[in-house]
C-alpha positions as a LaTeX table, in Angstrom:
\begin{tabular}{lrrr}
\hline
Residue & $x$ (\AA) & $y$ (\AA) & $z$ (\AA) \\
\hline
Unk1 & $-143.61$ & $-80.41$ & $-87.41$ \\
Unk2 & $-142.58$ & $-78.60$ & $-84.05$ \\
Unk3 & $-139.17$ & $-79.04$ & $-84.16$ \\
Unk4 & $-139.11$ & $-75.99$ & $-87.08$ \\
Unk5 & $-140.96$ & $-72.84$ & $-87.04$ \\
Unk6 & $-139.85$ & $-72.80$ & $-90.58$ \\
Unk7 & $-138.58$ & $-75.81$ & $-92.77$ \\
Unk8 & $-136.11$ & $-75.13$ & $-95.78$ \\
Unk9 & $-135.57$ & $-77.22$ & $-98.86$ \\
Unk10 & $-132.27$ & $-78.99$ & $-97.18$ \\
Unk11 & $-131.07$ & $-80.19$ & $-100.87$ \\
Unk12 & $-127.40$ & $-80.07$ & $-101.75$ \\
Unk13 & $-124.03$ & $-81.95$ & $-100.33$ \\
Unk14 & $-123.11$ & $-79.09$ & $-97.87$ \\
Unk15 & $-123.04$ & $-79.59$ & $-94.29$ \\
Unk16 & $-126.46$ & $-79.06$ & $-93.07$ \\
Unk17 & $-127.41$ & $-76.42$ & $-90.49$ \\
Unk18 & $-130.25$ & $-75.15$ & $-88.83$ \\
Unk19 & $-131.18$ & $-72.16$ & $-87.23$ \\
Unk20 & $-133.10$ & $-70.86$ & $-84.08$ \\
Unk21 & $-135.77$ & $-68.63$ & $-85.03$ \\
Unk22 & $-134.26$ & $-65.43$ & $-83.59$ \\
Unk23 & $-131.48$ & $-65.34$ & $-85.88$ \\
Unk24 & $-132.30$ & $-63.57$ & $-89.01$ \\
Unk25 & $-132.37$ & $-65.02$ & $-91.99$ \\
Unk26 & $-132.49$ & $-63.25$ & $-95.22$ \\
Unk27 & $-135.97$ & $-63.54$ & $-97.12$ \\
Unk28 & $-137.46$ & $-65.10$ & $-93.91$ \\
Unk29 & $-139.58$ & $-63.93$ & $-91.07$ \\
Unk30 & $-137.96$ & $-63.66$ & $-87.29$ \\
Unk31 & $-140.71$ & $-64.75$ & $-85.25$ \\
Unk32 & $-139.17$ & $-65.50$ & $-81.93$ \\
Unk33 & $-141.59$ & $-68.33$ & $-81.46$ \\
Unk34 & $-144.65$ & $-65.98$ & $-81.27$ \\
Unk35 & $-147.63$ & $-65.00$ & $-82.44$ \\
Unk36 & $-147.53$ & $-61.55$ & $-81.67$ \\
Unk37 & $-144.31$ & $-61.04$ & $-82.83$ \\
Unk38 & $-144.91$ & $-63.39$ & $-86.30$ \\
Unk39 & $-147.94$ & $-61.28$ & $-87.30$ \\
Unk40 & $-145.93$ & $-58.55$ & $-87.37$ \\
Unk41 & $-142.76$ & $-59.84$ & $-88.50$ \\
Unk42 & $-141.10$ & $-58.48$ & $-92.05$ \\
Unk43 & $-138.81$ & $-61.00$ & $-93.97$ \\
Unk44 & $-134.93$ & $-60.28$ & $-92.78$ \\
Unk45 & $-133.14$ & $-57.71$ & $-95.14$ \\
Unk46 & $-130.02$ & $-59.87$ & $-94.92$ \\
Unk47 & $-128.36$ & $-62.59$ & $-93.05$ \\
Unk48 & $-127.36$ & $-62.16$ & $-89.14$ \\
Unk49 & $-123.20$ & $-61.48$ & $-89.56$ \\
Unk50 & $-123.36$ & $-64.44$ & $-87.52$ \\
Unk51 & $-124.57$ & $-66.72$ & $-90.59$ \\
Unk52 & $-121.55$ & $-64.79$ & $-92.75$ \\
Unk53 & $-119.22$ & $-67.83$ & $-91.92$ \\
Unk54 & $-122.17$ & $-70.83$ & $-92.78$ \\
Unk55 & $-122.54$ & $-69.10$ & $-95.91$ \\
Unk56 & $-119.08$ & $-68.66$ & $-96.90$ \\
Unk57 & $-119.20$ & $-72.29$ & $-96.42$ \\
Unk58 & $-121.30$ & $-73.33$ & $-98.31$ \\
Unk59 & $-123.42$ & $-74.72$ & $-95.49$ \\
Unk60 & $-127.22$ & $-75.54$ & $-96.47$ \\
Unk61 & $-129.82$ & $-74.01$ & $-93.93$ \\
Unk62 & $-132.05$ & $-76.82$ & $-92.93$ \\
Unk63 & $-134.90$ & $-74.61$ & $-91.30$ \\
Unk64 & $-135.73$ & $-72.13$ & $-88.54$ \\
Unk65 & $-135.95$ & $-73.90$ & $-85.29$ \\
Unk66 & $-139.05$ & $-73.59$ & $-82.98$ \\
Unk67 & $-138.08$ & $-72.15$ & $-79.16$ \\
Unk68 & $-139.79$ & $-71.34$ & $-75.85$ \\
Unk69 & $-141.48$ & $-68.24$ & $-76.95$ \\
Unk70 & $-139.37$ & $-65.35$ & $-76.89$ \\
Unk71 & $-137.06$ & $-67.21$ & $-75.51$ \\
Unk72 & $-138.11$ & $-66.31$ & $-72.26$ \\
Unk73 & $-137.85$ & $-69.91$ & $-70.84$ \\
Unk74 & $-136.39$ & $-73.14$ & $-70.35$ \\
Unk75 & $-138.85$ & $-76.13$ & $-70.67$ \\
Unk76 & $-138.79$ & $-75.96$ & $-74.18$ \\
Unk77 & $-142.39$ & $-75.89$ & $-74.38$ \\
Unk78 & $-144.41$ & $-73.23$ & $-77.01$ \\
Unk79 & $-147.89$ & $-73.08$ & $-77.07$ \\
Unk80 & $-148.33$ & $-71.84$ & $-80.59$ \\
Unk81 & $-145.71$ & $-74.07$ & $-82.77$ \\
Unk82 & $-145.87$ & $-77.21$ & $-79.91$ \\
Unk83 & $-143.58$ & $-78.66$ & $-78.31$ \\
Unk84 & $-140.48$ & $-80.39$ & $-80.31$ \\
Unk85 & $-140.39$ & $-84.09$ & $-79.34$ \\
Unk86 & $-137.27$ & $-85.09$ & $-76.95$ \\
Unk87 & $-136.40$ & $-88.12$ & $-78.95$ \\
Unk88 & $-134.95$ & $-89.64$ & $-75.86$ \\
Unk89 & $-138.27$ & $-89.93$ & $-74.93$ \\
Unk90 & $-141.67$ & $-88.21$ & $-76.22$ \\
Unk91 & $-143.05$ & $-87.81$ & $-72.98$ \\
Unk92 & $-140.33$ & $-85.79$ & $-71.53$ \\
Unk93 & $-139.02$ & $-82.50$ & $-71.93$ \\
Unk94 & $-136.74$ & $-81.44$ & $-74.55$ \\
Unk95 & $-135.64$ & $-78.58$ & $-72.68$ \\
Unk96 & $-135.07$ & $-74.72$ & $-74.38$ \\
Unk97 & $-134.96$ & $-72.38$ & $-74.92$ \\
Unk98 & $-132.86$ & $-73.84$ & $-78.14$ \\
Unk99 & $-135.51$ & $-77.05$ & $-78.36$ \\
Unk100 & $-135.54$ & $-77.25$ & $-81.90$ \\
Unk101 & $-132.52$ & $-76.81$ & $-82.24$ \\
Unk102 & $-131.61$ & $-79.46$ & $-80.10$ \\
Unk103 & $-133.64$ & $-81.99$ & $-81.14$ \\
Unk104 & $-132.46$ & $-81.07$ & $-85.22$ \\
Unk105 & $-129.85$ & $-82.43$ & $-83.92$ \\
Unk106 & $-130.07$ & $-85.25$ & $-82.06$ \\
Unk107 & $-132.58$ & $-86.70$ & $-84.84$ \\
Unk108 & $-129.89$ & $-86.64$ & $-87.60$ \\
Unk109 & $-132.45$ & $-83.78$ & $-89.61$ \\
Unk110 & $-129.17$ & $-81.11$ & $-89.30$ \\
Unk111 & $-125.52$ & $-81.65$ & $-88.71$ \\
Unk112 & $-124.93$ & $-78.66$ & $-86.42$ \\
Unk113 & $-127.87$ & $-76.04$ & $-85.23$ \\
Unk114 & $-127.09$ & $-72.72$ & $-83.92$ \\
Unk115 & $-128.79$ & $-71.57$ & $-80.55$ \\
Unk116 & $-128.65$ & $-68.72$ & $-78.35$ \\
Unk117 & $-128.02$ & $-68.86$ & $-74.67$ \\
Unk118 & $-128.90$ & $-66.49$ & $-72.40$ \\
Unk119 & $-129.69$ & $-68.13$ & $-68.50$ \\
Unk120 & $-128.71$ & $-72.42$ & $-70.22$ \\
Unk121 & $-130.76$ & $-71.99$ & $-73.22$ \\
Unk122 & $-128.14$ & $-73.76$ & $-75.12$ \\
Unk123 & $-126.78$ & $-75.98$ & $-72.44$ \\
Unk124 & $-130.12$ & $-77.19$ & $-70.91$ \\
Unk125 & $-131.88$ & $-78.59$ & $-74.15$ \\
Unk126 & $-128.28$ & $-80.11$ & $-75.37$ \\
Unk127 & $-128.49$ & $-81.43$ & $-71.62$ \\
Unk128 & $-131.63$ & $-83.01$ & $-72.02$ \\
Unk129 & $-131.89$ & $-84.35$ & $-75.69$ \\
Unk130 & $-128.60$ & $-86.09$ & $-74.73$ \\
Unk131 & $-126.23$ & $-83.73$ & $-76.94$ \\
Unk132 & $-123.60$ & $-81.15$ & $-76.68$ \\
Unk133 & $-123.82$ & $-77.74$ & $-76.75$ \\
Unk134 & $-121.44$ & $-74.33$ & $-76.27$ \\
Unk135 & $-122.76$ & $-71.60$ & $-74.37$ \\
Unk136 & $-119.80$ & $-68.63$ & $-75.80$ \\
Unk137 & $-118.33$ & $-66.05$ & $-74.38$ \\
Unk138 & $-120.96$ & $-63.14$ & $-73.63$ \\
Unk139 & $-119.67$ & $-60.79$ & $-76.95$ \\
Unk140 & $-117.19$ & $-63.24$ & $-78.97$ \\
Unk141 & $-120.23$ & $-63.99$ & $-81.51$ \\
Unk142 & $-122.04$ & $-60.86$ & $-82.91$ \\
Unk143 & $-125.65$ & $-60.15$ & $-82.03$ \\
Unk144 & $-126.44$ & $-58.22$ & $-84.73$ \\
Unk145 & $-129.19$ & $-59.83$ & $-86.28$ \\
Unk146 & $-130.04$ & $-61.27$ & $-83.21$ \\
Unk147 & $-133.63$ & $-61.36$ & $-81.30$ \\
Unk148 & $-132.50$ & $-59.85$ & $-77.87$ \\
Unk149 & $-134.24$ & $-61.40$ & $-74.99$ \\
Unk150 & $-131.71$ & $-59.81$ & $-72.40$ \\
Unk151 & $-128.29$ & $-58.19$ & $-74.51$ \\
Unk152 & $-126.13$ & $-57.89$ & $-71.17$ \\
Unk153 & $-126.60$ & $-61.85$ & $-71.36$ \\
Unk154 & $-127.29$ & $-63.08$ & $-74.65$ \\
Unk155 & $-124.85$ & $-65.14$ & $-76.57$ \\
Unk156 & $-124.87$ & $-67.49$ & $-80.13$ \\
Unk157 & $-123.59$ & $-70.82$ & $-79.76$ \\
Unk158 & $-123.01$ & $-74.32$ & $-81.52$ \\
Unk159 & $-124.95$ & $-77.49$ & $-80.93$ \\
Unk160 & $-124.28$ & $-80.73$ & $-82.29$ \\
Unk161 & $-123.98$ & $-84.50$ & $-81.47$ \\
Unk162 & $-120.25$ & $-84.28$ & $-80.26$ \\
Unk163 & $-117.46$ & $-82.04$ & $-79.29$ \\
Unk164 & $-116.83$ & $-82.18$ & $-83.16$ \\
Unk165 & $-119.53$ & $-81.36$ & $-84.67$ \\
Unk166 & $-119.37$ & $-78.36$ & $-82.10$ \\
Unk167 & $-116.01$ & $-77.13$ & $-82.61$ \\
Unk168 & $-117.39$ & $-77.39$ & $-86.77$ \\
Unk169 & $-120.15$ & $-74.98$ & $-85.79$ \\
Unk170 & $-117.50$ & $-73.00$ & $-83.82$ \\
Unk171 & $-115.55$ & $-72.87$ & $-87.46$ \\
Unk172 & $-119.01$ & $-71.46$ & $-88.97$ \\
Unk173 & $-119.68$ & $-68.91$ & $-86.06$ \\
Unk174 & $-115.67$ & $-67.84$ & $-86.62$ \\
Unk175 & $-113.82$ & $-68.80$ & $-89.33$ \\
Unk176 & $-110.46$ & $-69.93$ & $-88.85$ \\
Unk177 & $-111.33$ & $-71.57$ & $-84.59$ \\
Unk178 & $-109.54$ & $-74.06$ & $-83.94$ \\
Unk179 & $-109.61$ & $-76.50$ & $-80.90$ \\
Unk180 & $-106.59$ & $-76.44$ & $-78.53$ \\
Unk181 & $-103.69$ & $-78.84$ & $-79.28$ \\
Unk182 & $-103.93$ & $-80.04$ & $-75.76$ \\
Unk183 & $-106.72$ & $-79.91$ & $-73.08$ \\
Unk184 & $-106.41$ & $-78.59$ & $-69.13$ \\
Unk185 & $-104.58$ & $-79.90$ & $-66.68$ \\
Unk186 & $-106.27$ & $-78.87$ & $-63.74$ \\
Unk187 & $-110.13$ & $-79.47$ & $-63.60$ \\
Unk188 & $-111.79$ & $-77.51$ & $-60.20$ \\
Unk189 & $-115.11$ & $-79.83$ & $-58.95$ \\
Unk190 & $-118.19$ & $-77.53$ & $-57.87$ \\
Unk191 & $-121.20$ & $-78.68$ & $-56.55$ \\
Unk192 & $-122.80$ & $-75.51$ & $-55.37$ \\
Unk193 & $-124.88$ & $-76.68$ & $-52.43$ \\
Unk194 & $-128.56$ & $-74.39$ & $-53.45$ \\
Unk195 & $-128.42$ & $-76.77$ & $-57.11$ \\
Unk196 & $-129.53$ & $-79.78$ & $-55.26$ \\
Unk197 & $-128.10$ & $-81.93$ & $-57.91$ \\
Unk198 & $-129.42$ & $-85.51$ & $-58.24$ \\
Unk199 & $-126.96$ & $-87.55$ & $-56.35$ \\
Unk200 & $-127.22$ & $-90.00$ & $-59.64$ \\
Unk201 & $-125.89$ & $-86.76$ & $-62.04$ \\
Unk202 & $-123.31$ & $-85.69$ & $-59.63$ \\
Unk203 & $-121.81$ & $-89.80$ & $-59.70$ \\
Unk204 & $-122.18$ & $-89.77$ & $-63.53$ \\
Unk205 & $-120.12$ & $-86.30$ & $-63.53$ \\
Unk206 & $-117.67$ & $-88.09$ & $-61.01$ \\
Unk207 & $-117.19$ & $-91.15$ & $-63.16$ \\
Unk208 & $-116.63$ & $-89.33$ & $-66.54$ \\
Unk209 & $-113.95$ & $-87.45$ & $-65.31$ \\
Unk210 & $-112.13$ & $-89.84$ & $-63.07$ \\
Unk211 & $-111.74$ & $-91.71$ & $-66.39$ \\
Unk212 & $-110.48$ & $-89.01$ & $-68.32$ \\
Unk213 & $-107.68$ & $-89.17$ & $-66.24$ \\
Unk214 & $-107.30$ & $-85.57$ & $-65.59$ \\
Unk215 & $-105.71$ & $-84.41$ & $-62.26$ \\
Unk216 & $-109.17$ & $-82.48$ & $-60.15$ \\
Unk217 & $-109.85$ & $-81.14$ & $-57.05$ \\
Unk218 & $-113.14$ & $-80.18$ & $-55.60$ \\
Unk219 & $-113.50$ & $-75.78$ & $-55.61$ \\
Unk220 & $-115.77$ & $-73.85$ & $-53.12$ \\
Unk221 & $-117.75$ & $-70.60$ & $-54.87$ \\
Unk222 & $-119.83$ & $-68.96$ & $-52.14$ \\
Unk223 & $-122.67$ & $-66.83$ & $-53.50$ \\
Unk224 & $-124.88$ & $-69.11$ & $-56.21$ \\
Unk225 & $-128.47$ & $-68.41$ & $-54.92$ \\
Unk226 & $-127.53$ & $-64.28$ & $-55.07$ \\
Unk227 & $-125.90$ & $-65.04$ & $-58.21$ \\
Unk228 & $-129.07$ & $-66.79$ & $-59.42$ \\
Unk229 & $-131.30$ & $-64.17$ & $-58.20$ \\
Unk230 & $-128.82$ & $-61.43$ & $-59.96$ \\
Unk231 & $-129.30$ & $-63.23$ & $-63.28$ \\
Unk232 & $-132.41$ & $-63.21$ & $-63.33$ \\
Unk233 & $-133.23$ & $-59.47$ & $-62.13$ \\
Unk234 & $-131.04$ & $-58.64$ & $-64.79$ \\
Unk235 & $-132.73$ & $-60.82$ & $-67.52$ \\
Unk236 & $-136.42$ & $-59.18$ & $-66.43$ \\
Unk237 & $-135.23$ & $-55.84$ & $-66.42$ \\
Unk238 & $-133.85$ & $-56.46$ & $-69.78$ \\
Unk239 & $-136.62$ & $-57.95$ & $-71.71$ \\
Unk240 & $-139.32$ & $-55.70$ & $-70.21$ \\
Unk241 & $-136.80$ & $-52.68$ & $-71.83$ \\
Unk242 & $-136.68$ & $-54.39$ & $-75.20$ \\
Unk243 & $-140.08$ & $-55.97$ & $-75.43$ \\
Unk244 & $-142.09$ & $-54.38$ & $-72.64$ \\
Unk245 & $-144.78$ & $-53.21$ & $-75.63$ \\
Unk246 & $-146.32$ & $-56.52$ & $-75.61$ \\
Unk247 & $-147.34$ & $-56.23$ & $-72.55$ \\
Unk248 & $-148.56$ & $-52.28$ & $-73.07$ \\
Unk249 & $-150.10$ & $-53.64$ & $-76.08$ \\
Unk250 & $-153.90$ & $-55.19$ & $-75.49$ \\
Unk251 & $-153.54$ & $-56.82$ & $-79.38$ \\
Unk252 & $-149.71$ & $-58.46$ & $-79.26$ \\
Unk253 & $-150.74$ & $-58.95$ & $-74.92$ \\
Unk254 & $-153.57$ & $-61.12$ & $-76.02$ \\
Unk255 & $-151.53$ & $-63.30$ & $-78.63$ \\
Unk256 & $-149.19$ & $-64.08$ & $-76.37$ \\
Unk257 & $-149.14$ & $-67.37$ & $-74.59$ \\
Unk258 & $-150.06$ & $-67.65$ & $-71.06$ \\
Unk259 & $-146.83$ & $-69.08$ & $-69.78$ \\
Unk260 & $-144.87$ & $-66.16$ & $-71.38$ \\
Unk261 & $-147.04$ & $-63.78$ & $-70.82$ \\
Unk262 & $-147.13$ & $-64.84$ & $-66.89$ \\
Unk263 & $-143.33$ & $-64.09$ & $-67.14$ \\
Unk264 & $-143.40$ & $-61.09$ & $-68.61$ \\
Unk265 & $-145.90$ & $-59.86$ & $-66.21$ \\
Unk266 & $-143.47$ & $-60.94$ & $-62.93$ \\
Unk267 & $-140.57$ & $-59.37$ & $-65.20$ \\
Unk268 & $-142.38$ & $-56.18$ & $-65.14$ \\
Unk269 & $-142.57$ & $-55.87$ & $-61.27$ \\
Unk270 & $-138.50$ & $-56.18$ & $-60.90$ \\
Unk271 & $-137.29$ & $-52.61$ & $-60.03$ \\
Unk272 & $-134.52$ & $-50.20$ & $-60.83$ \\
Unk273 & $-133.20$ & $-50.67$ & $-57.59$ \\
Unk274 & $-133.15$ & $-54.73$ & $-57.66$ \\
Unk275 & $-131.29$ & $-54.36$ & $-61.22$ \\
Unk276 & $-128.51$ & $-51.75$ & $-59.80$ \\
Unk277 & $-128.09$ & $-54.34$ & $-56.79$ \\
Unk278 & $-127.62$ & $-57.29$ & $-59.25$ \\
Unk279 & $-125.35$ & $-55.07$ & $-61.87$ \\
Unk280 & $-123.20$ & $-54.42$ & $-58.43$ \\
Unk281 & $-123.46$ & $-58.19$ & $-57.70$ \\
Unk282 & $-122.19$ & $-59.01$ & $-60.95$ \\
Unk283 & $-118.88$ & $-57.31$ & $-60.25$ \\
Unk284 & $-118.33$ & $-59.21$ & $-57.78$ \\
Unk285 & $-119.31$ & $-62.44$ & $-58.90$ \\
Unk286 & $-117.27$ & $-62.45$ & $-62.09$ \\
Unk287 & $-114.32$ & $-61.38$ & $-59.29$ \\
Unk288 & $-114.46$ & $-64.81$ & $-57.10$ \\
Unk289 & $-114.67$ & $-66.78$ & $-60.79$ \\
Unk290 & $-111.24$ & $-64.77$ & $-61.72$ \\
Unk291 & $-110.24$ & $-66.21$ & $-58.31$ \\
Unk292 & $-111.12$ & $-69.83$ & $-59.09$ \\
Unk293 & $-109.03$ & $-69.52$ & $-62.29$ \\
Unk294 & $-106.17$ & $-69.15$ & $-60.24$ \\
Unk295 & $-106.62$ & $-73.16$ & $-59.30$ \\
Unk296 & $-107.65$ & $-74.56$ & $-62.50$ \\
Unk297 & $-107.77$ & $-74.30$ & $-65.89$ \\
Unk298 & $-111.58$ & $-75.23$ & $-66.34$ \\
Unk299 & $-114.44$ & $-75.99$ & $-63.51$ \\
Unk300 & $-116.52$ & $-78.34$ & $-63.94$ \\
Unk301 & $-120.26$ & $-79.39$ & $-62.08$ \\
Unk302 & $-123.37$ & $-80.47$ & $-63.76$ \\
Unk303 & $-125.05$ & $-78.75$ & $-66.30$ \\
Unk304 & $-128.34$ & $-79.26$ & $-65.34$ \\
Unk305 & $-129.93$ & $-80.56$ & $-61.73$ \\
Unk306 & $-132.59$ & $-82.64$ & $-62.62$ \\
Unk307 & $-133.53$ & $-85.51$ & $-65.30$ \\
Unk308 & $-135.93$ & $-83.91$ & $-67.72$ \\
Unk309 & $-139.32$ & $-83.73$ & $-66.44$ \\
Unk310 & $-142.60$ & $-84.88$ & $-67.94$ \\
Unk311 & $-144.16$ & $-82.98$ & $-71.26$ \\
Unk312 & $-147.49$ & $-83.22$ & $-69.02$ \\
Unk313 & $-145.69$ & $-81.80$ & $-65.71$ \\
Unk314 & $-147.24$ & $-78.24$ & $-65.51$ \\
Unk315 & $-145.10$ & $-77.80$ & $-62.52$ \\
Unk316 & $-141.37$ & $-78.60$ & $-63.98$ \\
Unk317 & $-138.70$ & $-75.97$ & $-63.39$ \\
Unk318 & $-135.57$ & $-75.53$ & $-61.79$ \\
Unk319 & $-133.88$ & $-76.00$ & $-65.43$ \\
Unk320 & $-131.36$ & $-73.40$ & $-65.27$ \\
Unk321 & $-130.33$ & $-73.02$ & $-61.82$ \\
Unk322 & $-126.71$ & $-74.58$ & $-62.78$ \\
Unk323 & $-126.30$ & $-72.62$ & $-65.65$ \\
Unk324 & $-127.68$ & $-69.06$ & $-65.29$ \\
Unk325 & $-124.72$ & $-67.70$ & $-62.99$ \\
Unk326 & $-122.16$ & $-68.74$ & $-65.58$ \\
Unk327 & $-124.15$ & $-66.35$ & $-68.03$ \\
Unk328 & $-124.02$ & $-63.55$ & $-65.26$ \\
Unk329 & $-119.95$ & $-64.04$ & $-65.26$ \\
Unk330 & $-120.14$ & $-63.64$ & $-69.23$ \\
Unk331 & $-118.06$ & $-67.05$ & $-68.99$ \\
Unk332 & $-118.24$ & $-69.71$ & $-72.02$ \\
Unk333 & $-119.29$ & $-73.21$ & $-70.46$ \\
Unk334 & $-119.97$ & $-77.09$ & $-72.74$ \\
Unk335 & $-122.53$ & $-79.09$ & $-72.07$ \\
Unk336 & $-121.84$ & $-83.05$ & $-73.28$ \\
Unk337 & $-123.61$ & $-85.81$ & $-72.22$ \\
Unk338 & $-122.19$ & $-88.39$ & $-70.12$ \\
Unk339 & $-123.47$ & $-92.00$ & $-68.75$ \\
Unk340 & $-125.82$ & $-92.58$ & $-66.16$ \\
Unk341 & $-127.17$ & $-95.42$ & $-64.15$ \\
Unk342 & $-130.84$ & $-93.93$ & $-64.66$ \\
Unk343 & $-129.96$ & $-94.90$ & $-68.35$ \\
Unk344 & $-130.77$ & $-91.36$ & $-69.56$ \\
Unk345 & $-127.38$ & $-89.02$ & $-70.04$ \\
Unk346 & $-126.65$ & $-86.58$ & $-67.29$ \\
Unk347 & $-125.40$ & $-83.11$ & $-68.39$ \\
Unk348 & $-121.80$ & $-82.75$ & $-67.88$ \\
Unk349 & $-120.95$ & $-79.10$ & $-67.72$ \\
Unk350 & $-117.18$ & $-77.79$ & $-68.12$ \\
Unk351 & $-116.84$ & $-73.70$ & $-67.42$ \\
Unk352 & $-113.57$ & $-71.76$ & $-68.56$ \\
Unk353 & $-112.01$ & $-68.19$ & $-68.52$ \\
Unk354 & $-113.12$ & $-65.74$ & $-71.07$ \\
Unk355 & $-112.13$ & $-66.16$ & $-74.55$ \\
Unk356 & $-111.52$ & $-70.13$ & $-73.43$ \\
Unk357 & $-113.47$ & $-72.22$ & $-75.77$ \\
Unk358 & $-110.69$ & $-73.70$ & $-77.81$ \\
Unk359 & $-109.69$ & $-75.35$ & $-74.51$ \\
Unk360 & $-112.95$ & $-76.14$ & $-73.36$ \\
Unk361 & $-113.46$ & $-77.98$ & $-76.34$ \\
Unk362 & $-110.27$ & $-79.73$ & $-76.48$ \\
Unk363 & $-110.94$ & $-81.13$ & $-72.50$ \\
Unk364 & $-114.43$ & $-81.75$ & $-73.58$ \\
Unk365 & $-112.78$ & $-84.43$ & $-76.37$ \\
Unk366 & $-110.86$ & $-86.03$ & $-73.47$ \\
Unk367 & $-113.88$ & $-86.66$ & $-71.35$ \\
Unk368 & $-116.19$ & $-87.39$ & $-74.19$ \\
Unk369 & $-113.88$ & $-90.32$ & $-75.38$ \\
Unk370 & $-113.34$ & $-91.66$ & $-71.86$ \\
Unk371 & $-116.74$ & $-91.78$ & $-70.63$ \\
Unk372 & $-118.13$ & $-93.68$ & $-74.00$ \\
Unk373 & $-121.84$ & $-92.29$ & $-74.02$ \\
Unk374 & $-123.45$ & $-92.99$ & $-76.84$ \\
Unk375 & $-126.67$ & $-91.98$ & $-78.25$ \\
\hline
\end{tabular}
């Protein structure tokens, strides 16, 4: 079944939770979604601290979820373990990296799913399976435990069918979150010109919050293509400095697949001088999003560009160019699905301040209820 790498005896009453396979758990293999990494792969001493909470809980582990391999993508496609199934609709893409994990979900097989979210990993696949998703605050969750893909970037986060079954998994991640008592008052529109949203996403994302009823005005941010290319000379530097050896490696190179491997080899060209340019970037873009959060207490724009393309498109990308510069601000963003008049859900993507994911959650409520999608 592709949706798990690794399927658990789900038996019990406890809420049930599963688990992208890059979080260790105890007595199981990490395998990242890989062969190379799987034939090497010891079972976990222990739990991820991040699983401390689920346990406590007396959550009941459902399975480890399948992924782009490594992580290192966002089509949700994996060559060795398929590709999960979008149950939207089999012949599209269920978007990743978190694709198990998102379609655990929106198939009833686990109440909440943990992902991780490094460029939209979370956001994009709770995008296009029609879900929600939290992308947290770049260091609020431990990654200890954790199967880095790029640690300047990486994050943990909750997925689930609504804004409460995410702030649940928020309550697992960190005991004792709670949502805010009220949500913003001041919602900032972008629509970064170099996403090229579909005109039919951008109207959904219109509707759903003129309903809500919350007071919005539309925000310019100069800078997303640099911020874009920032991100992602960042994230190649990074994984080439934690998993570079499969490349160097003619055994672990050869089990890799070729779409990861292809990336890894691009990731290898980036230089020292392109990552010190992007690490100076950085400053400045996390700088004009302080600026923004002057005028409102959350932004809000699409969460992904594009309806999901075909499983059989070899050519689909684009997935995270609304979501990767959030991840270079360190800024936690929602993704919840909203109506559309193409009768599949457009992504619906609401960005706050650090540390701001009891309010995000709390505005994500409002709009949820008002815009009436259901799955």
């Amino acid at each position: 079944m592709s949706t798990y790498i690794t399927r658990l005896d789900a038996d019990g009453g406890g809420l049930r939770l599963a688990v992208k396979d890059l979080i260790d758990i105890a007595g199981l293999p990490t395998t990242a979604g890989s062969r190379a990494v799987a034939d090497q792969a010891e079972p976990a001493a222990a739990d991820a601290p991040c699983l401390a909470g689920a346990r406590a809980a007396g959550a009941v582990i459902t399975g480890k979820t399948n992924l782009n391999e490594l992580a290192f993508g966002a089509s949700g496609r994996n060559e060795h373990y398929g590709t999960p199934v979008n149950p939207l609709d089999p012949a599209l893409l269920p978007g990743g990296s978190s694709s198990g994990s998102a379609v655990a979900v929106a198939t009833g097989d686990a109440d909440v799913a943990y992902g991780s979210d490094t460029g939209g990993s979370i956001r994009v696949p709770a995008a296009y399976c029609g879900i929600t998703g939290l992308k947290t605050t770049h260091g609020r969750i431990p990654l200890t435990g954790v199967w880095p893909l790029s640690p300047s970037l990486d994050t943990v986060g909750p997925m689930a069918t609504t804004v409460a079954g995410v702030a649940t998994g928020m309550a697992l991640l960190e005991p004792g979150f709670a949502v805010a008592a009220a949500p913003a008052t001041r919602l900032g529109r972008l629509r970064p010109e170099s996403t090229n949203v579909d005109p039919v996403i951008d109207a959904a994302i219109d509707q759903a919050v003129a309903r809500a009823g919350i007071p919005v005005a539309d925000l310019e941010l100069p800078g997303w293509t640099d911020a874009l290319k920032a991100v992602y000379s960042i994230m190649d530097s990074e994984i080439i400095a934690c998993h570079g050896r499969l490349l160097a490696d003619p055994q672990d190179r050869a089990k890799l697949g070729a779409l990861v491997r292809e990336r890894l080899i691009e990731a290898a060209a980036v230089t020292s001088e392109q990552t010190d340019l992007a690490r100076a970037y950085q400053r400045t873009w996390q700088a004009r999003f302080d600026q923004l959060f002057g005028q409102a207490d959350v932004l809000v724009m699409a969460a992904v560009a594009i309806f999901p393309a075909a499983v059989a498109d070899p050519e689909a990308g684009g997935h995270t160019r609304c979501t990767a510069p959030v991840n270079l601000a360190g800024l936690p963003a929602l993704a919840l699905p909203v109506p559309s008049s193409r009768g599949l859900p457009a992504g619906l993507q609401l960005i706050g301040p650090p540390g701001s994911e009891e309010l995000l959650l709390a505005t994500g409520a409002v709009i949820e209820a008002a815009a009436g999608f259901v799955r």
